[in-house]
N, C-alpha and C positions, 0 to 999 in steps of 0.2 A: 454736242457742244464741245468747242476746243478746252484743251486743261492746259494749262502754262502755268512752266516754273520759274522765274528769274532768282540766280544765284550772286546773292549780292559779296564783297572781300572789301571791308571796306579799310582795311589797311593792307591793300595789296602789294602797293610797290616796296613798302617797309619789312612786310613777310615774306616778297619774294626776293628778299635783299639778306635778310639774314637766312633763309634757307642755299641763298647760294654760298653762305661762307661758312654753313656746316656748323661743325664744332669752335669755328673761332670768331661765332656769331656772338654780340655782345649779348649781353641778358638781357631777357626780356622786358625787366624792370627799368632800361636807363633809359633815357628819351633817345631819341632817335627820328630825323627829319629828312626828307626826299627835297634836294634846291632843284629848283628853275628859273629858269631867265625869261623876264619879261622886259623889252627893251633892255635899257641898260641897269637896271634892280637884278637882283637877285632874291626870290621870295619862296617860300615855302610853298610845296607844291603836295606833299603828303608828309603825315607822321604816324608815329604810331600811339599806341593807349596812354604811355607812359609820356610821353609826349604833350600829349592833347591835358592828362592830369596836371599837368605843369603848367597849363597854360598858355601854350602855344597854338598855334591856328591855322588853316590852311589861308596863304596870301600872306600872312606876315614875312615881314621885312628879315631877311636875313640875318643881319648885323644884329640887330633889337631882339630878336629871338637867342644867338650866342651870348650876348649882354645880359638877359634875365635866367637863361640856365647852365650854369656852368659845367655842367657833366654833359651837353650835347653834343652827339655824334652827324656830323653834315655831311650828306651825302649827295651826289649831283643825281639829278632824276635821270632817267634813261626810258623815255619814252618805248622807244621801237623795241627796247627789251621786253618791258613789260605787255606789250601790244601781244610780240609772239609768243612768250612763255600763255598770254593768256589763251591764246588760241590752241596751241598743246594740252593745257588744262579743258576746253575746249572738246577736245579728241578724246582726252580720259572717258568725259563724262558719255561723250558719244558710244563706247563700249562697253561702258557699266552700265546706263540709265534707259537711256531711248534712241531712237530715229534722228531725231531732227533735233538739232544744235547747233548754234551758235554762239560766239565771241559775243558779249554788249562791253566796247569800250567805254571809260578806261577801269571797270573793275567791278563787271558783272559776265554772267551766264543765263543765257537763253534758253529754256528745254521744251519744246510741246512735248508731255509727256501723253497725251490723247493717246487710250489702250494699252498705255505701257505701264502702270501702276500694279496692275495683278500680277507682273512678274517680280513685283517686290512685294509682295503681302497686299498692302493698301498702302493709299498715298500717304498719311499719317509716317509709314513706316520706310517710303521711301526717300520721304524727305530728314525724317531722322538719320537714315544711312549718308544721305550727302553730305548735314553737317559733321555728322562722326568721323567720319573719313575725310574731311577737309580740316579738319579740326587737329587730326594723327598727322598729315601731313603740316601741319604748321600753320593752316592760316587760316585767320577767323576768319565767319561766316555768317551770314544771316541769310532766310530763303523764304518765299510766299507762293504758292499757287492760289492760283486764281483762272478766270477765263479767259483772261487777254493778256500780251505782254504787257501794254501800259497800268491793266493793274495788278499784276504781278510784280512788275519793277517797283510803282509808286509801295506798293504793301510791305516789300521787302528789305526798303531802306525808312518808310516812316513808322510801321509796326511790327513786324517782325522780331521774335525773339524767343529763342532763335531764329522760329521757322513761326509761319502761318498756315492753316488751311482753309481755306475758303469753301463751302456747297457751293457746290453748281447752281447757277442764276442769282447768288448774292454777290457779286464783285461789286457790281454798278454802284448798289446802295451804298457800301464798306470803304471807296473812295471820294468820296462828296466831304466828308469832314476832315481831308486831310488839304497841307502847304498847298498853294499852289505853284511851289517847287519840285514837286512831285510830276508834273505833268513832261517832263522832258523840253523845256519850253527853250528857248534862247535865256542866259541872262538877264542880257537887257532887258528884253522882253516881261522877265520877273518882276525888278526892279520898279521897270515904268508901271506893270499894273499893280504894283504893292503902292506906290503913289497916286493910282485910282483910288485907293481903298479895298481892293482885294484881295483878302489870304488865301480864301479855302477856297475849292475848286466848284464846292455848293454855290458858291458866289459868282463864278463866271457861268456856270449850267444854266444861272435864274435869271442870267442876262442876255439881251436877244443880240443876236449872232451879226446881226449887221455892222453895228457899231461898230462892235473889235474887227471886226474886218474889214471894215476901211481905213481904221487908225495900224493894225498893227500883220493884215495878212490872212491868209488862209491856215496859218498855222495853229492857231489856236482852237480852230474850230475842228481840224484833223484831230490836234490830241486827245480833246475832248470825245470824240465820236472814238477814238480807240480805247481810251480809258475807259471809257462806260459800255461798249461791249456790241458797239453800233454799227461798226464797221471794222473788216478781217485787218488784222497786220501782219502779210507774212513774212516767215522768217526764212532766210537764206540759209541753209545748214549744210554746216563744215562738212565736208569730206575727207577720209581718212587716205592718204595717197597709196597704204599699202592697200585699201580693200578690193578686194575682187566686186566686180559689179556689171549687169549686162542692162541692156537697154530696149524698149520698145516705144517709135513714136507712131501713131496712128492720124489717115487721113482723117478720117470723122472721127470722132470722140465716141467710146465706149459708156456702156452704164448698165447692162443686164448683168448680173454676177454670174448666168453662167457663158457669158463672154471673157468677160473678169478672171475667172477660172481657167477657161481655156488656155488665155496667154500665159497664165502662172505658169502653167503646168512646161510652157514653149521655151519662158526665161528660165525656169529652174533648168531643164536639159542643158541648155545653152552655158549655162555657170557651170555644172558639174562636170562639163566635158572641158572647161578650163581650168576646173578646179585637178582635174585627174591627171592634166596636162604639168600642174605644179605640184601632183603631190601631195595636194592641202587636202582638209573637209571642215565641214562646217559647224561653227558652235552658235553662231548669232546670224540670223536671217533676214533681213529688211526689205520689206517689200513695201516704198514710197509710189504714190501714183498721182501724177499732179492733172489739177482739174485745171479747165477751159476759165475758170474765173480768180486765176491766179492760189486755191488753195492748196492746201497739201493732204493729203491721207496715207496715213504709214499704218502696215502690219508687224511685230518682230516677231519671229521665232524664235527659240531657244532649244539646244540640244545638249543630252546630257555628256554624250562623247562627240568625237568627231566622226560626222556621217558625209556618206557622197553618195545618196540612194535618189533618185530624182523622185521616183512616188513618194516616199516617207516623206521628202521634204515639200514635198506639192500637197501631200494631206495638210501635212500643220498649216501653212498658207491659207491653205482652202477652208479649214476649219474656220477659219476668221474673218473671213469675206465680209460677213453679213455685219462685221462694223465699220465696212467702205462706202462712206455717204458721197456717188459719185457727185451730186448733183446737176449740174446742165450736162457733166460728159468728164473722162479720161481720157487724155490725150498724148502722156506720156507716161511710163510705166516704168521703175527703174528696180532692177532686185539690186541687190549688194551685199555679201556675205562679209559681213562687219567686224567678226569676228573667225578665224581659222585655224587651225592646230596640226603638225604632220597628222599624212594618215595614207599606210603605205596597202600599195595594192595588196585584197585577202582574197590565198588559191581557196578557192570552193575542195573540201573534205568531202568524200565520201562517204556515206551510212554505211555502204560497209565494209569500210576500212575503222571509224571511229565513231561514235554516236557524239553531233554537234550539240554543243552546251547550247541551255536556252540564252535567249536573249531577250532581257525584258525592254534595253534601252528605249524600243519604240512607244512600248506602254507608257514609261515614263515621261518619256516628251509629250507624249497626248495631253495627260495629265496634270503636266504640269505648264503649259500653255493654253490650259483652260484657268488659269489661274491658282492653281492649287500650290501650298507650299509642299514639298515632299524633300526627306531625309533620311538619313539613317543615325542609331547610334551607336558610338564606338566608346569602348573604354579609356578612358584615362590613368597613370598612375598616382593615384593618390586614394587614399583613406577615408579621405573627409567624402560622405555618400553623394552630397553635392558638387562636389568637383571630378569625383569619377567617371564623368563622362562629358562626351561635347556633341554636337550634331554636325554631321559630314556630307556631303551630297551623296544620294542613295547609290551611286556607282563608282563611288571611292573604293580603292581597295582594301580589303579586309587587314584587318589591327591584329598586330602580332602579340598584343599584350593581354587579350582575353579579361573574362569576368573572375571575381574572386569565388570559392566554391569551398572553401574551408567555412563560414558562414553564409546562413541561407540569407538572399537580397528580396526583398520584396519586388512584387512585376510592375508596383504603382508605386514612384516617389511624390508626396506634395508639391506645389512648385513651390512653399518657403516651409518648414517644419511647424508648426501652429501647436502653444504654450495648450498645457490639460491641469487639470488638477488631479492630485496624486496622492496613495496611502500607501507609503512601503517601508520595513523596516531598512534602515541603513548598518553598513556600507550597499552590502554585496546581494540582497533580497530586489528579486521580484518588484512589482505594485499588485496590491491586494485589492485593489478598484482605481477606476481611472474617470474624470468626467472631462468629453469631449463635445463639442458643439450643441454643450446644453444635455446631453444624454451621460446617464453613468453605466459604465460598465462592470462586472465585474468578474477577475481574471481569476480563470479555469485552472488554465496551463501556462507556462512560461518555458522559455530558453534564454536563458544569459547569466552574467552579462557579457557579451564584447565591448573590450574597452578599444576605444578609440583616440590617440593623441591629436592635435594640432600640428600644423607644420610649422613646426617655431622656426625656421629656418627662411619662411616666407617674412611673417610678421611675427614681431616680436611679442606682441600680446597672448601669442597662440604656444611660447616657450613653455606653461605650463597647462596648459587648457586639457581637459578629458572630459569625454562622453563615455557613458557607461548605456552598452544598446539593451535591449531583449526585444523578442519576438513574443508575443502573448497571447491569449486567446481568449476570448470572451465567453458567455455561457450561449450565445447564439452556434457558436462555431466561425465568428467574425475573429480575423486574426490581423494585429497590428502590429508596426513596426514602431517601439518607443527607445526617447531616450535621459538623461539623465543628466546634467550640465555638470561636470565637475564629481570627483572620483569618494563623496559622501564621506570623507573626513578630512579632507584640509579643505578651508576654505577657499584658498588662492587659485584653486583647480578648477573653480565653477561656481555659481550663488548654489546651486541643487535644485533649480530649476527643470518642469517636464516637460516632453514635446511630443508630440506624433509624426512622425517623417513619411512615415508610408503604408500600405497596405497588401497584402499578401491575397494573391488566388485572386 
């Protein structure tokens, strides 16, 4: 079953207006309105939050809107700008996200993300990452997957918030009780059936199909059958003009995988001998295959470096085969390495002249195109146990700044330190028992303490803050990493509060 994203901005032209004037963007807080010309009016064509708080509205009268807020800044719409920046935005998503992308004018985004969510964790976590990142760059967002565009779009502008996720085989039911504004209809269109009597789109479903189609078109009954999951909608998706990409059209239509296979294996040569020709290899791999009944099937690769090996890149493909629903047939076949990175010809060494370092890269791409997340971690410089480190792609290269080794770190940190209950004498003593998740301990052995500062430097709350650590040992031989809030005689340095951070061995 298809997965679609629509990525809604719904104050696009206004965030893509102060993003283009930088730092001499006005604040966020002052209204701010996008004018257009309709005949000879001038009316409000977009605004932003602080805008909309004030009272103002899209269609309002220009004049009447400067008359009721006097700090408004008016700006003339610019269509065709916004049209391509959005297409650009567009392109982003096409190298971060998935395959198949599209513009939805005037201030959305299209993604079938079908197969391409395991490359982000899970969809939950992929659709966090779009609004995060759209969010860093300036401009709000809201976003819905679902199974179809029409309910993807309708989800992402009437509930969405930020984001939605839909399971698979409930879209149908999840738009019946929403506007029948939702449905992409004409205006007018709206209008006249809100003077039917119809809001919600449950209301035209329970109504037979003829009527509205001789009063108002074929239109209502397409939306209808795409919003509920009836019939495909496909989508047209952007192309990236720098990407390298080859091509296969066939007289009859393909559908045994290992036919399927075979051409991979024809297009992958065919790219790499162009890709060698520029120099490049390949980080992002697309293998789109369009069927005889107008749909689409995309495979993505990912690679940890930049590769130009035509088997290594024909396995990851082929790996994935088995989620290409050809159905009646393939009839066109398109690869396109989406994304590329230099990558200069490497002389083959000799065994023995030098013995060739391993190479795990290929493992990792297996691995991690099977959906698996994979890392590595590297140290950070700071103090504080939880900031000491960050996670880096497992082929980054290695950190100059090493582990600390004056105190021992435990091989397990918590993921948040979790409060125990404590008997120690103050300041500088031990805990004489400890009770952790209901169980009590009681300590053998110790080492500490290490005191630990804040970075007052960062935040100011942390100017006087101390952890006092030790390492302990229980009468098992279980040994835990504790600590201690605040340095056990001035108050201002911590309540004296206990915590468990980690675990040793």
């Amino acid at each position: 079953m298809p997965r679609v994203v629509s990525v809604y901005l719904p104050t696009w032209p206004t965030d893509r207006h102060r993003k283009t004037l930088g730092q001499q963007a006005p604040p966020a807080d002052q209204p701010l309105v996008m004018i257009g010309h309709k005949g000879s009016r001038r009316l409000i064509m977009a605004a932003n939050d602080a805008a909309i708080a004030a009272g103002l509205g899209i269609g309002m009268v220009a004049s009447k809107a400067q008359a009721l807020v006097a700090d408004l800044i008016m700006v003339d719409l610019k269509p065709e700008d916004d049209l391509r920046e959005l297409e650009r935005l567009a392109l982003w998503f096409l190298g971060n996200f998935a395959p198949i992308v599209a513009a939805d004018p005037p201030n959305g985004i299209v993604i079938d993300t079908t197969g391409a969510d395991h490359l982000h964790g899970n969809e939950v976590m992929m659709l966090t990452g779009m609004i995060n990142r759209l969010r860093a760059m300036g401009f709000a967002a809201r976003a819905a997957l679902a199974d179809s565009w029409g309910a993807a779009h309708a989800l992402a502008r009437f509930r969405a918030s930020p984001f939605l996720v839909l399971p698979a085989g409930e879209s149908a039911a999840a738009v019946l009780d929403l506007p029948i504004s939702a449905l992409r209809l004409d205006a007018q269109i709206v209008v006249a059936l809100r003077k039917l009597g119809f809001e919600r789109i449950g209301d035209l479903e329970a109504t037979p199909r003829a009527p509205l189609a001789l009063r108002f078109g074929p239109e209502i009954g397409r939306r209808l059958d795409q919003i509920l999951c009836r019939v495909p909608e496909p989508i047209d998706p952007i192309r990236s003009p720098e990407a390298v990409s080859v091509r296969r059209a066939f007289a009859e239509p393909i559908s045994a995988a290992e036919t399927i296979a075979r051409y991979v294996g024809r297009l992958v040569q065919r790219l790499c001998i162009i890709l060698e020709e520029q120099g490049l290899g390949v980080r992002r791999l697309d293998l789109i295959c369009h069927r005889v009944d107008s749909g689409l099937q995309v495979i993505r690769a990912g690679t940890a470096k930049p590769v130009r090996d035509a088997p290594r890149l024909t396995r990851l493909l082929c790996d994935q085969i088995e989620a290409i629903e050809p159905g009646f047939g393939i009839e066109i076949m398109v690869l396109s390495a989406s994304r590329t990175e230099p990558l200069d010809a490497i002389q083959a060494v000799s065994s023995l002249i030098k013995q060739p370092e391993a190479d795990i890269s290929d493992l990792v791409d297996v691995i991690a195109n099977r959906g698996h997340l994979i890392y590595r971690i590297a140290a950070v410089e700071s103090d504080v146990p939880e900031r000491s480190f960050m996670l880096v792609p497992p082929l980054a290269d290695d950190d100059e700044i090493g582990w600390p080794l004056h105190w021992p770190r435990p091989s397990r940190l918590l993921a948040h330190p979790e409060p125990i209950q404590c008997l120690a004498l103050l300041p500088d003593h031990p805990p004489v028992n400890f009770t952790w998740r209901g169980i009590r301990h009681v300590v053998k052995r110790a080492d500490g303490p290490e005191r630990v500062f804040g970075e007052w430097w960062k935040r100011d709350k942390e100017l006087v803050a101390v952890r006092d650590y030790f390492a302990v040992e229980n009468e098992a031989g279980e040994r835990f990493w504790i600590f201690r809030q605040g340095d056990g005689e001035h108050s201002d340095s911590g309540p004296g509060r206990w915590f468990v951070q980690g675990l040793f061995g």
